[in-house]
N, C-alpha and C positions, 0 to 999 in steps of 0.2 A: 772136159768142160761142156755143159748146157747150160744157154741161156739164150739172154733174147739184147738183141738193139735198143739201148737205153737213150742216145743220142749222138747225133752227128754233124760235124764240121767240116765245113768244104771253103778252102781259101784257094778265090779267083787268079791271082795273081801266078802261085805254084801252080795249080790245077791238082791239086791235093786233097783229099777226104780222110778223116781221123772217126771213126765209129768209137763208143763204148760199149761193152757189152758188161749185162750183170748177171751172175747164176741167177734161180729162184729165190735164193734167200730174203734176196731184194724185195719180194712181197712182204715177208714178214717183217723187216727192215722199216717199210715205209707206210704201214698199215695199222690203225691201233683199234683198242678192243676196252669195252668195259662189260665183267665178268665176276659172279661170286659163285668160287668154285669151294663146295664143302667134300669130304671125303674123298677125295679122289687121288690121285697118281700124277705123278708127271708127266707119263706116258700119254693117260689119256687128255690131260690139260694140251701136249702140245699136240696131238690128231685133232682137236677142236679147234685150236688155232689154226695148225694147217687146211685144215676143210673150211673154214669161216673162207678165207682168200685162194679156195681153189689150189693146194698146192697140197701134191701127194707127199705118203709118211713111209718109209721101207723101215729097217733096222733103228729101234728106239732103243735103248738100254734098258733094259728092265728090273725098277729098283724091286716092285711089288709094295711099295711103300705108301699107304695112303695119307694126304696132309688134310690135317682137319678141317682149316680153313683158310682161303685164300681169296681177298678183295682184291679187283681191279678196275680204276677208271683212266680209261681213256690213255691206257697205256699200249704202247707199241710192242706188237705180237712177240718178236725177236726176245725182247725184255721178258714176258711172261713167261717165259721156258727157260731162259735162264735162271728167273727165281725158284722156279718149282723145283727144278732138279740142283740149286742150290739150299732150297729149304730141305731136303734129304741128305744132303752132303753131309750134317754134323752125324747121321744114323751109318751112312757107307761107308764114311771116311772117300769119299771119291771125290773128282772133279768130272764135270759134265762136258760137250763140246756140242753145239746143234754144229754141222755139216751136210752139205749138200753131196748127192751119189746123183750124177746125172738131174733127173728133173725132179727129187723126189730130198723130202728130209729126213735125216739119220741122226741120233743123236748117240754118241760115243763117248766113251769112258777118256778123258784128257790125258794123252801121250801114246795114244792108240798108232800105231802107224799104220800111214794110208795106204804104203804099198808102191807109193807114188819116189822116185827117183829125178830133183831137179838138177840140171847141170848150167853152169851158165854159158851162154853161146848157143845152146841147144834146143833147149824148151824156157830158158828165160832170159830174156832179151831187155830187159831194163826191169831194176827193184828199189824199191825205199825202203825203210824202216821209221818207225817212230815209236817209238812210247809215250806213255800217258800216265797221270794219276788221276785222271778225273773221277775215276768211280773206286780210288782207293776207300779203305776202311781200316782205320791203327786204331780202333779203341772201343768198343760195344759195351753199352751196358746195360747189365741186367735189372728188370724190372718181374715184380709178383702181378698179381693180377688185381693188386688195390694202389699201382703204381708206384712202389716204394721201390727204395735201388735194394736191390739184397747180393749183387755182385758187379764182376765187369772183368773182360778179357781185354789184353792190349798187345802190339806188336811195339816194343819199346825201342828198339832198331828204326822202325819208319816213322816214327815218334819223336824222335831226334831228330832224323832226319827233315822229315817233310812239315812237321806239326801236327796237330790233332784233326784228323778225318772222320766224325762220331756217326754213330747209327746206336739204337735202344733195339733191345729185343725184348720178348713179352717170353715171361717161362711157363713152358704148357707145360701140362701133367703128363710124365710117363716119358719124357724126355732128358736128356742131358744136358742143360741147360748152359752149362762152357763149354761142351761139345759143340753144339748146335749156334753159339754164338759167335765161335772161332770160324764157324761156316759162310759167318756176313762179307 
């Protein structure tokens, strides 16, 4: 782990001090960016992010995949990389992961191992867990480019479950368009 003292707690009474610390990521985390990126890669959308906030790029995954277009306002850097290399996803069949390698961003192919062995007592000394639906998606639907619906993918299991969590996608040409939907 590299990173830097994010804040610190000192209670008089104990004589105690509690630091945070956070990797790098933390910049792109807390950083946001408004950007129209045409033609380009994922790879290089997130080296632009990273060098906007001063934060070095080592091992990017490399789809070679150029996305035609991509608006962004005022959206947080973290975000912008995960869309890019989720808007390739319906073409790789992959999942993406940004991760930090010491002081520098890496982004990695999802279930990659780190190499990393934790034990508890040893190298982890208290953990949580939580889960979320907040950035679920069980239902996309397809739209032409004169905004009519001409499809729609669902996940009928979370759909049940959770309710309807919608996003639209626009079908580009030269694409698979419930490929590429199933990706949201």
């Amino acid at each position: 782990f590299v990173g830097q003292i994010t804040s610190r707690d000192k209670t008089d009474q104990i004589g105690t001090a509690s630091y945070t610390a956070r990797d790098f990521m933390h910049h792109l985390l807390g950083s946001t960016g408004t950007y129209i990126f045409k033609k380009t890669t994922p790879e290089a959308i997130t080296k632009k992010d990273c060098s906007d906030v001063a934060v070095g790029v080592t091992k990017l995954f490399k789809t070679g995949i150029s996305i035609k277009k991509m608006i962004f306002e005022n959206q947080c850097l973290y975000d912008i990389i995960i869309k890019a290399y989720r808007k390739v996803k319906g073409e790789t069949g992959k999942n993406y992961l940004p991760v930090m390698v010491e002081n520098k961003v890496s982004v990695i192919e999802k279930g990659e191992s780190s190499g990393v062995t934790l034990t508890q007592g040893v190298n982890i000394t208290n953990a949580t867990y939580s889960d979320t639906i907040d950035n679920m998606v069980d239902l996309v639907k397809i739209y032409n480019d004169k905004h009519k619906k001409v499809g729609e993918v669902k996940n009928d299991k979370n759909l049940s479950k959770y309710g309807v969590y919608q996003a639209a996608y626009q079908k580009e040409s030269g694409k698979d368009a419930k490929k590429a939907a199933k990706a949201q």
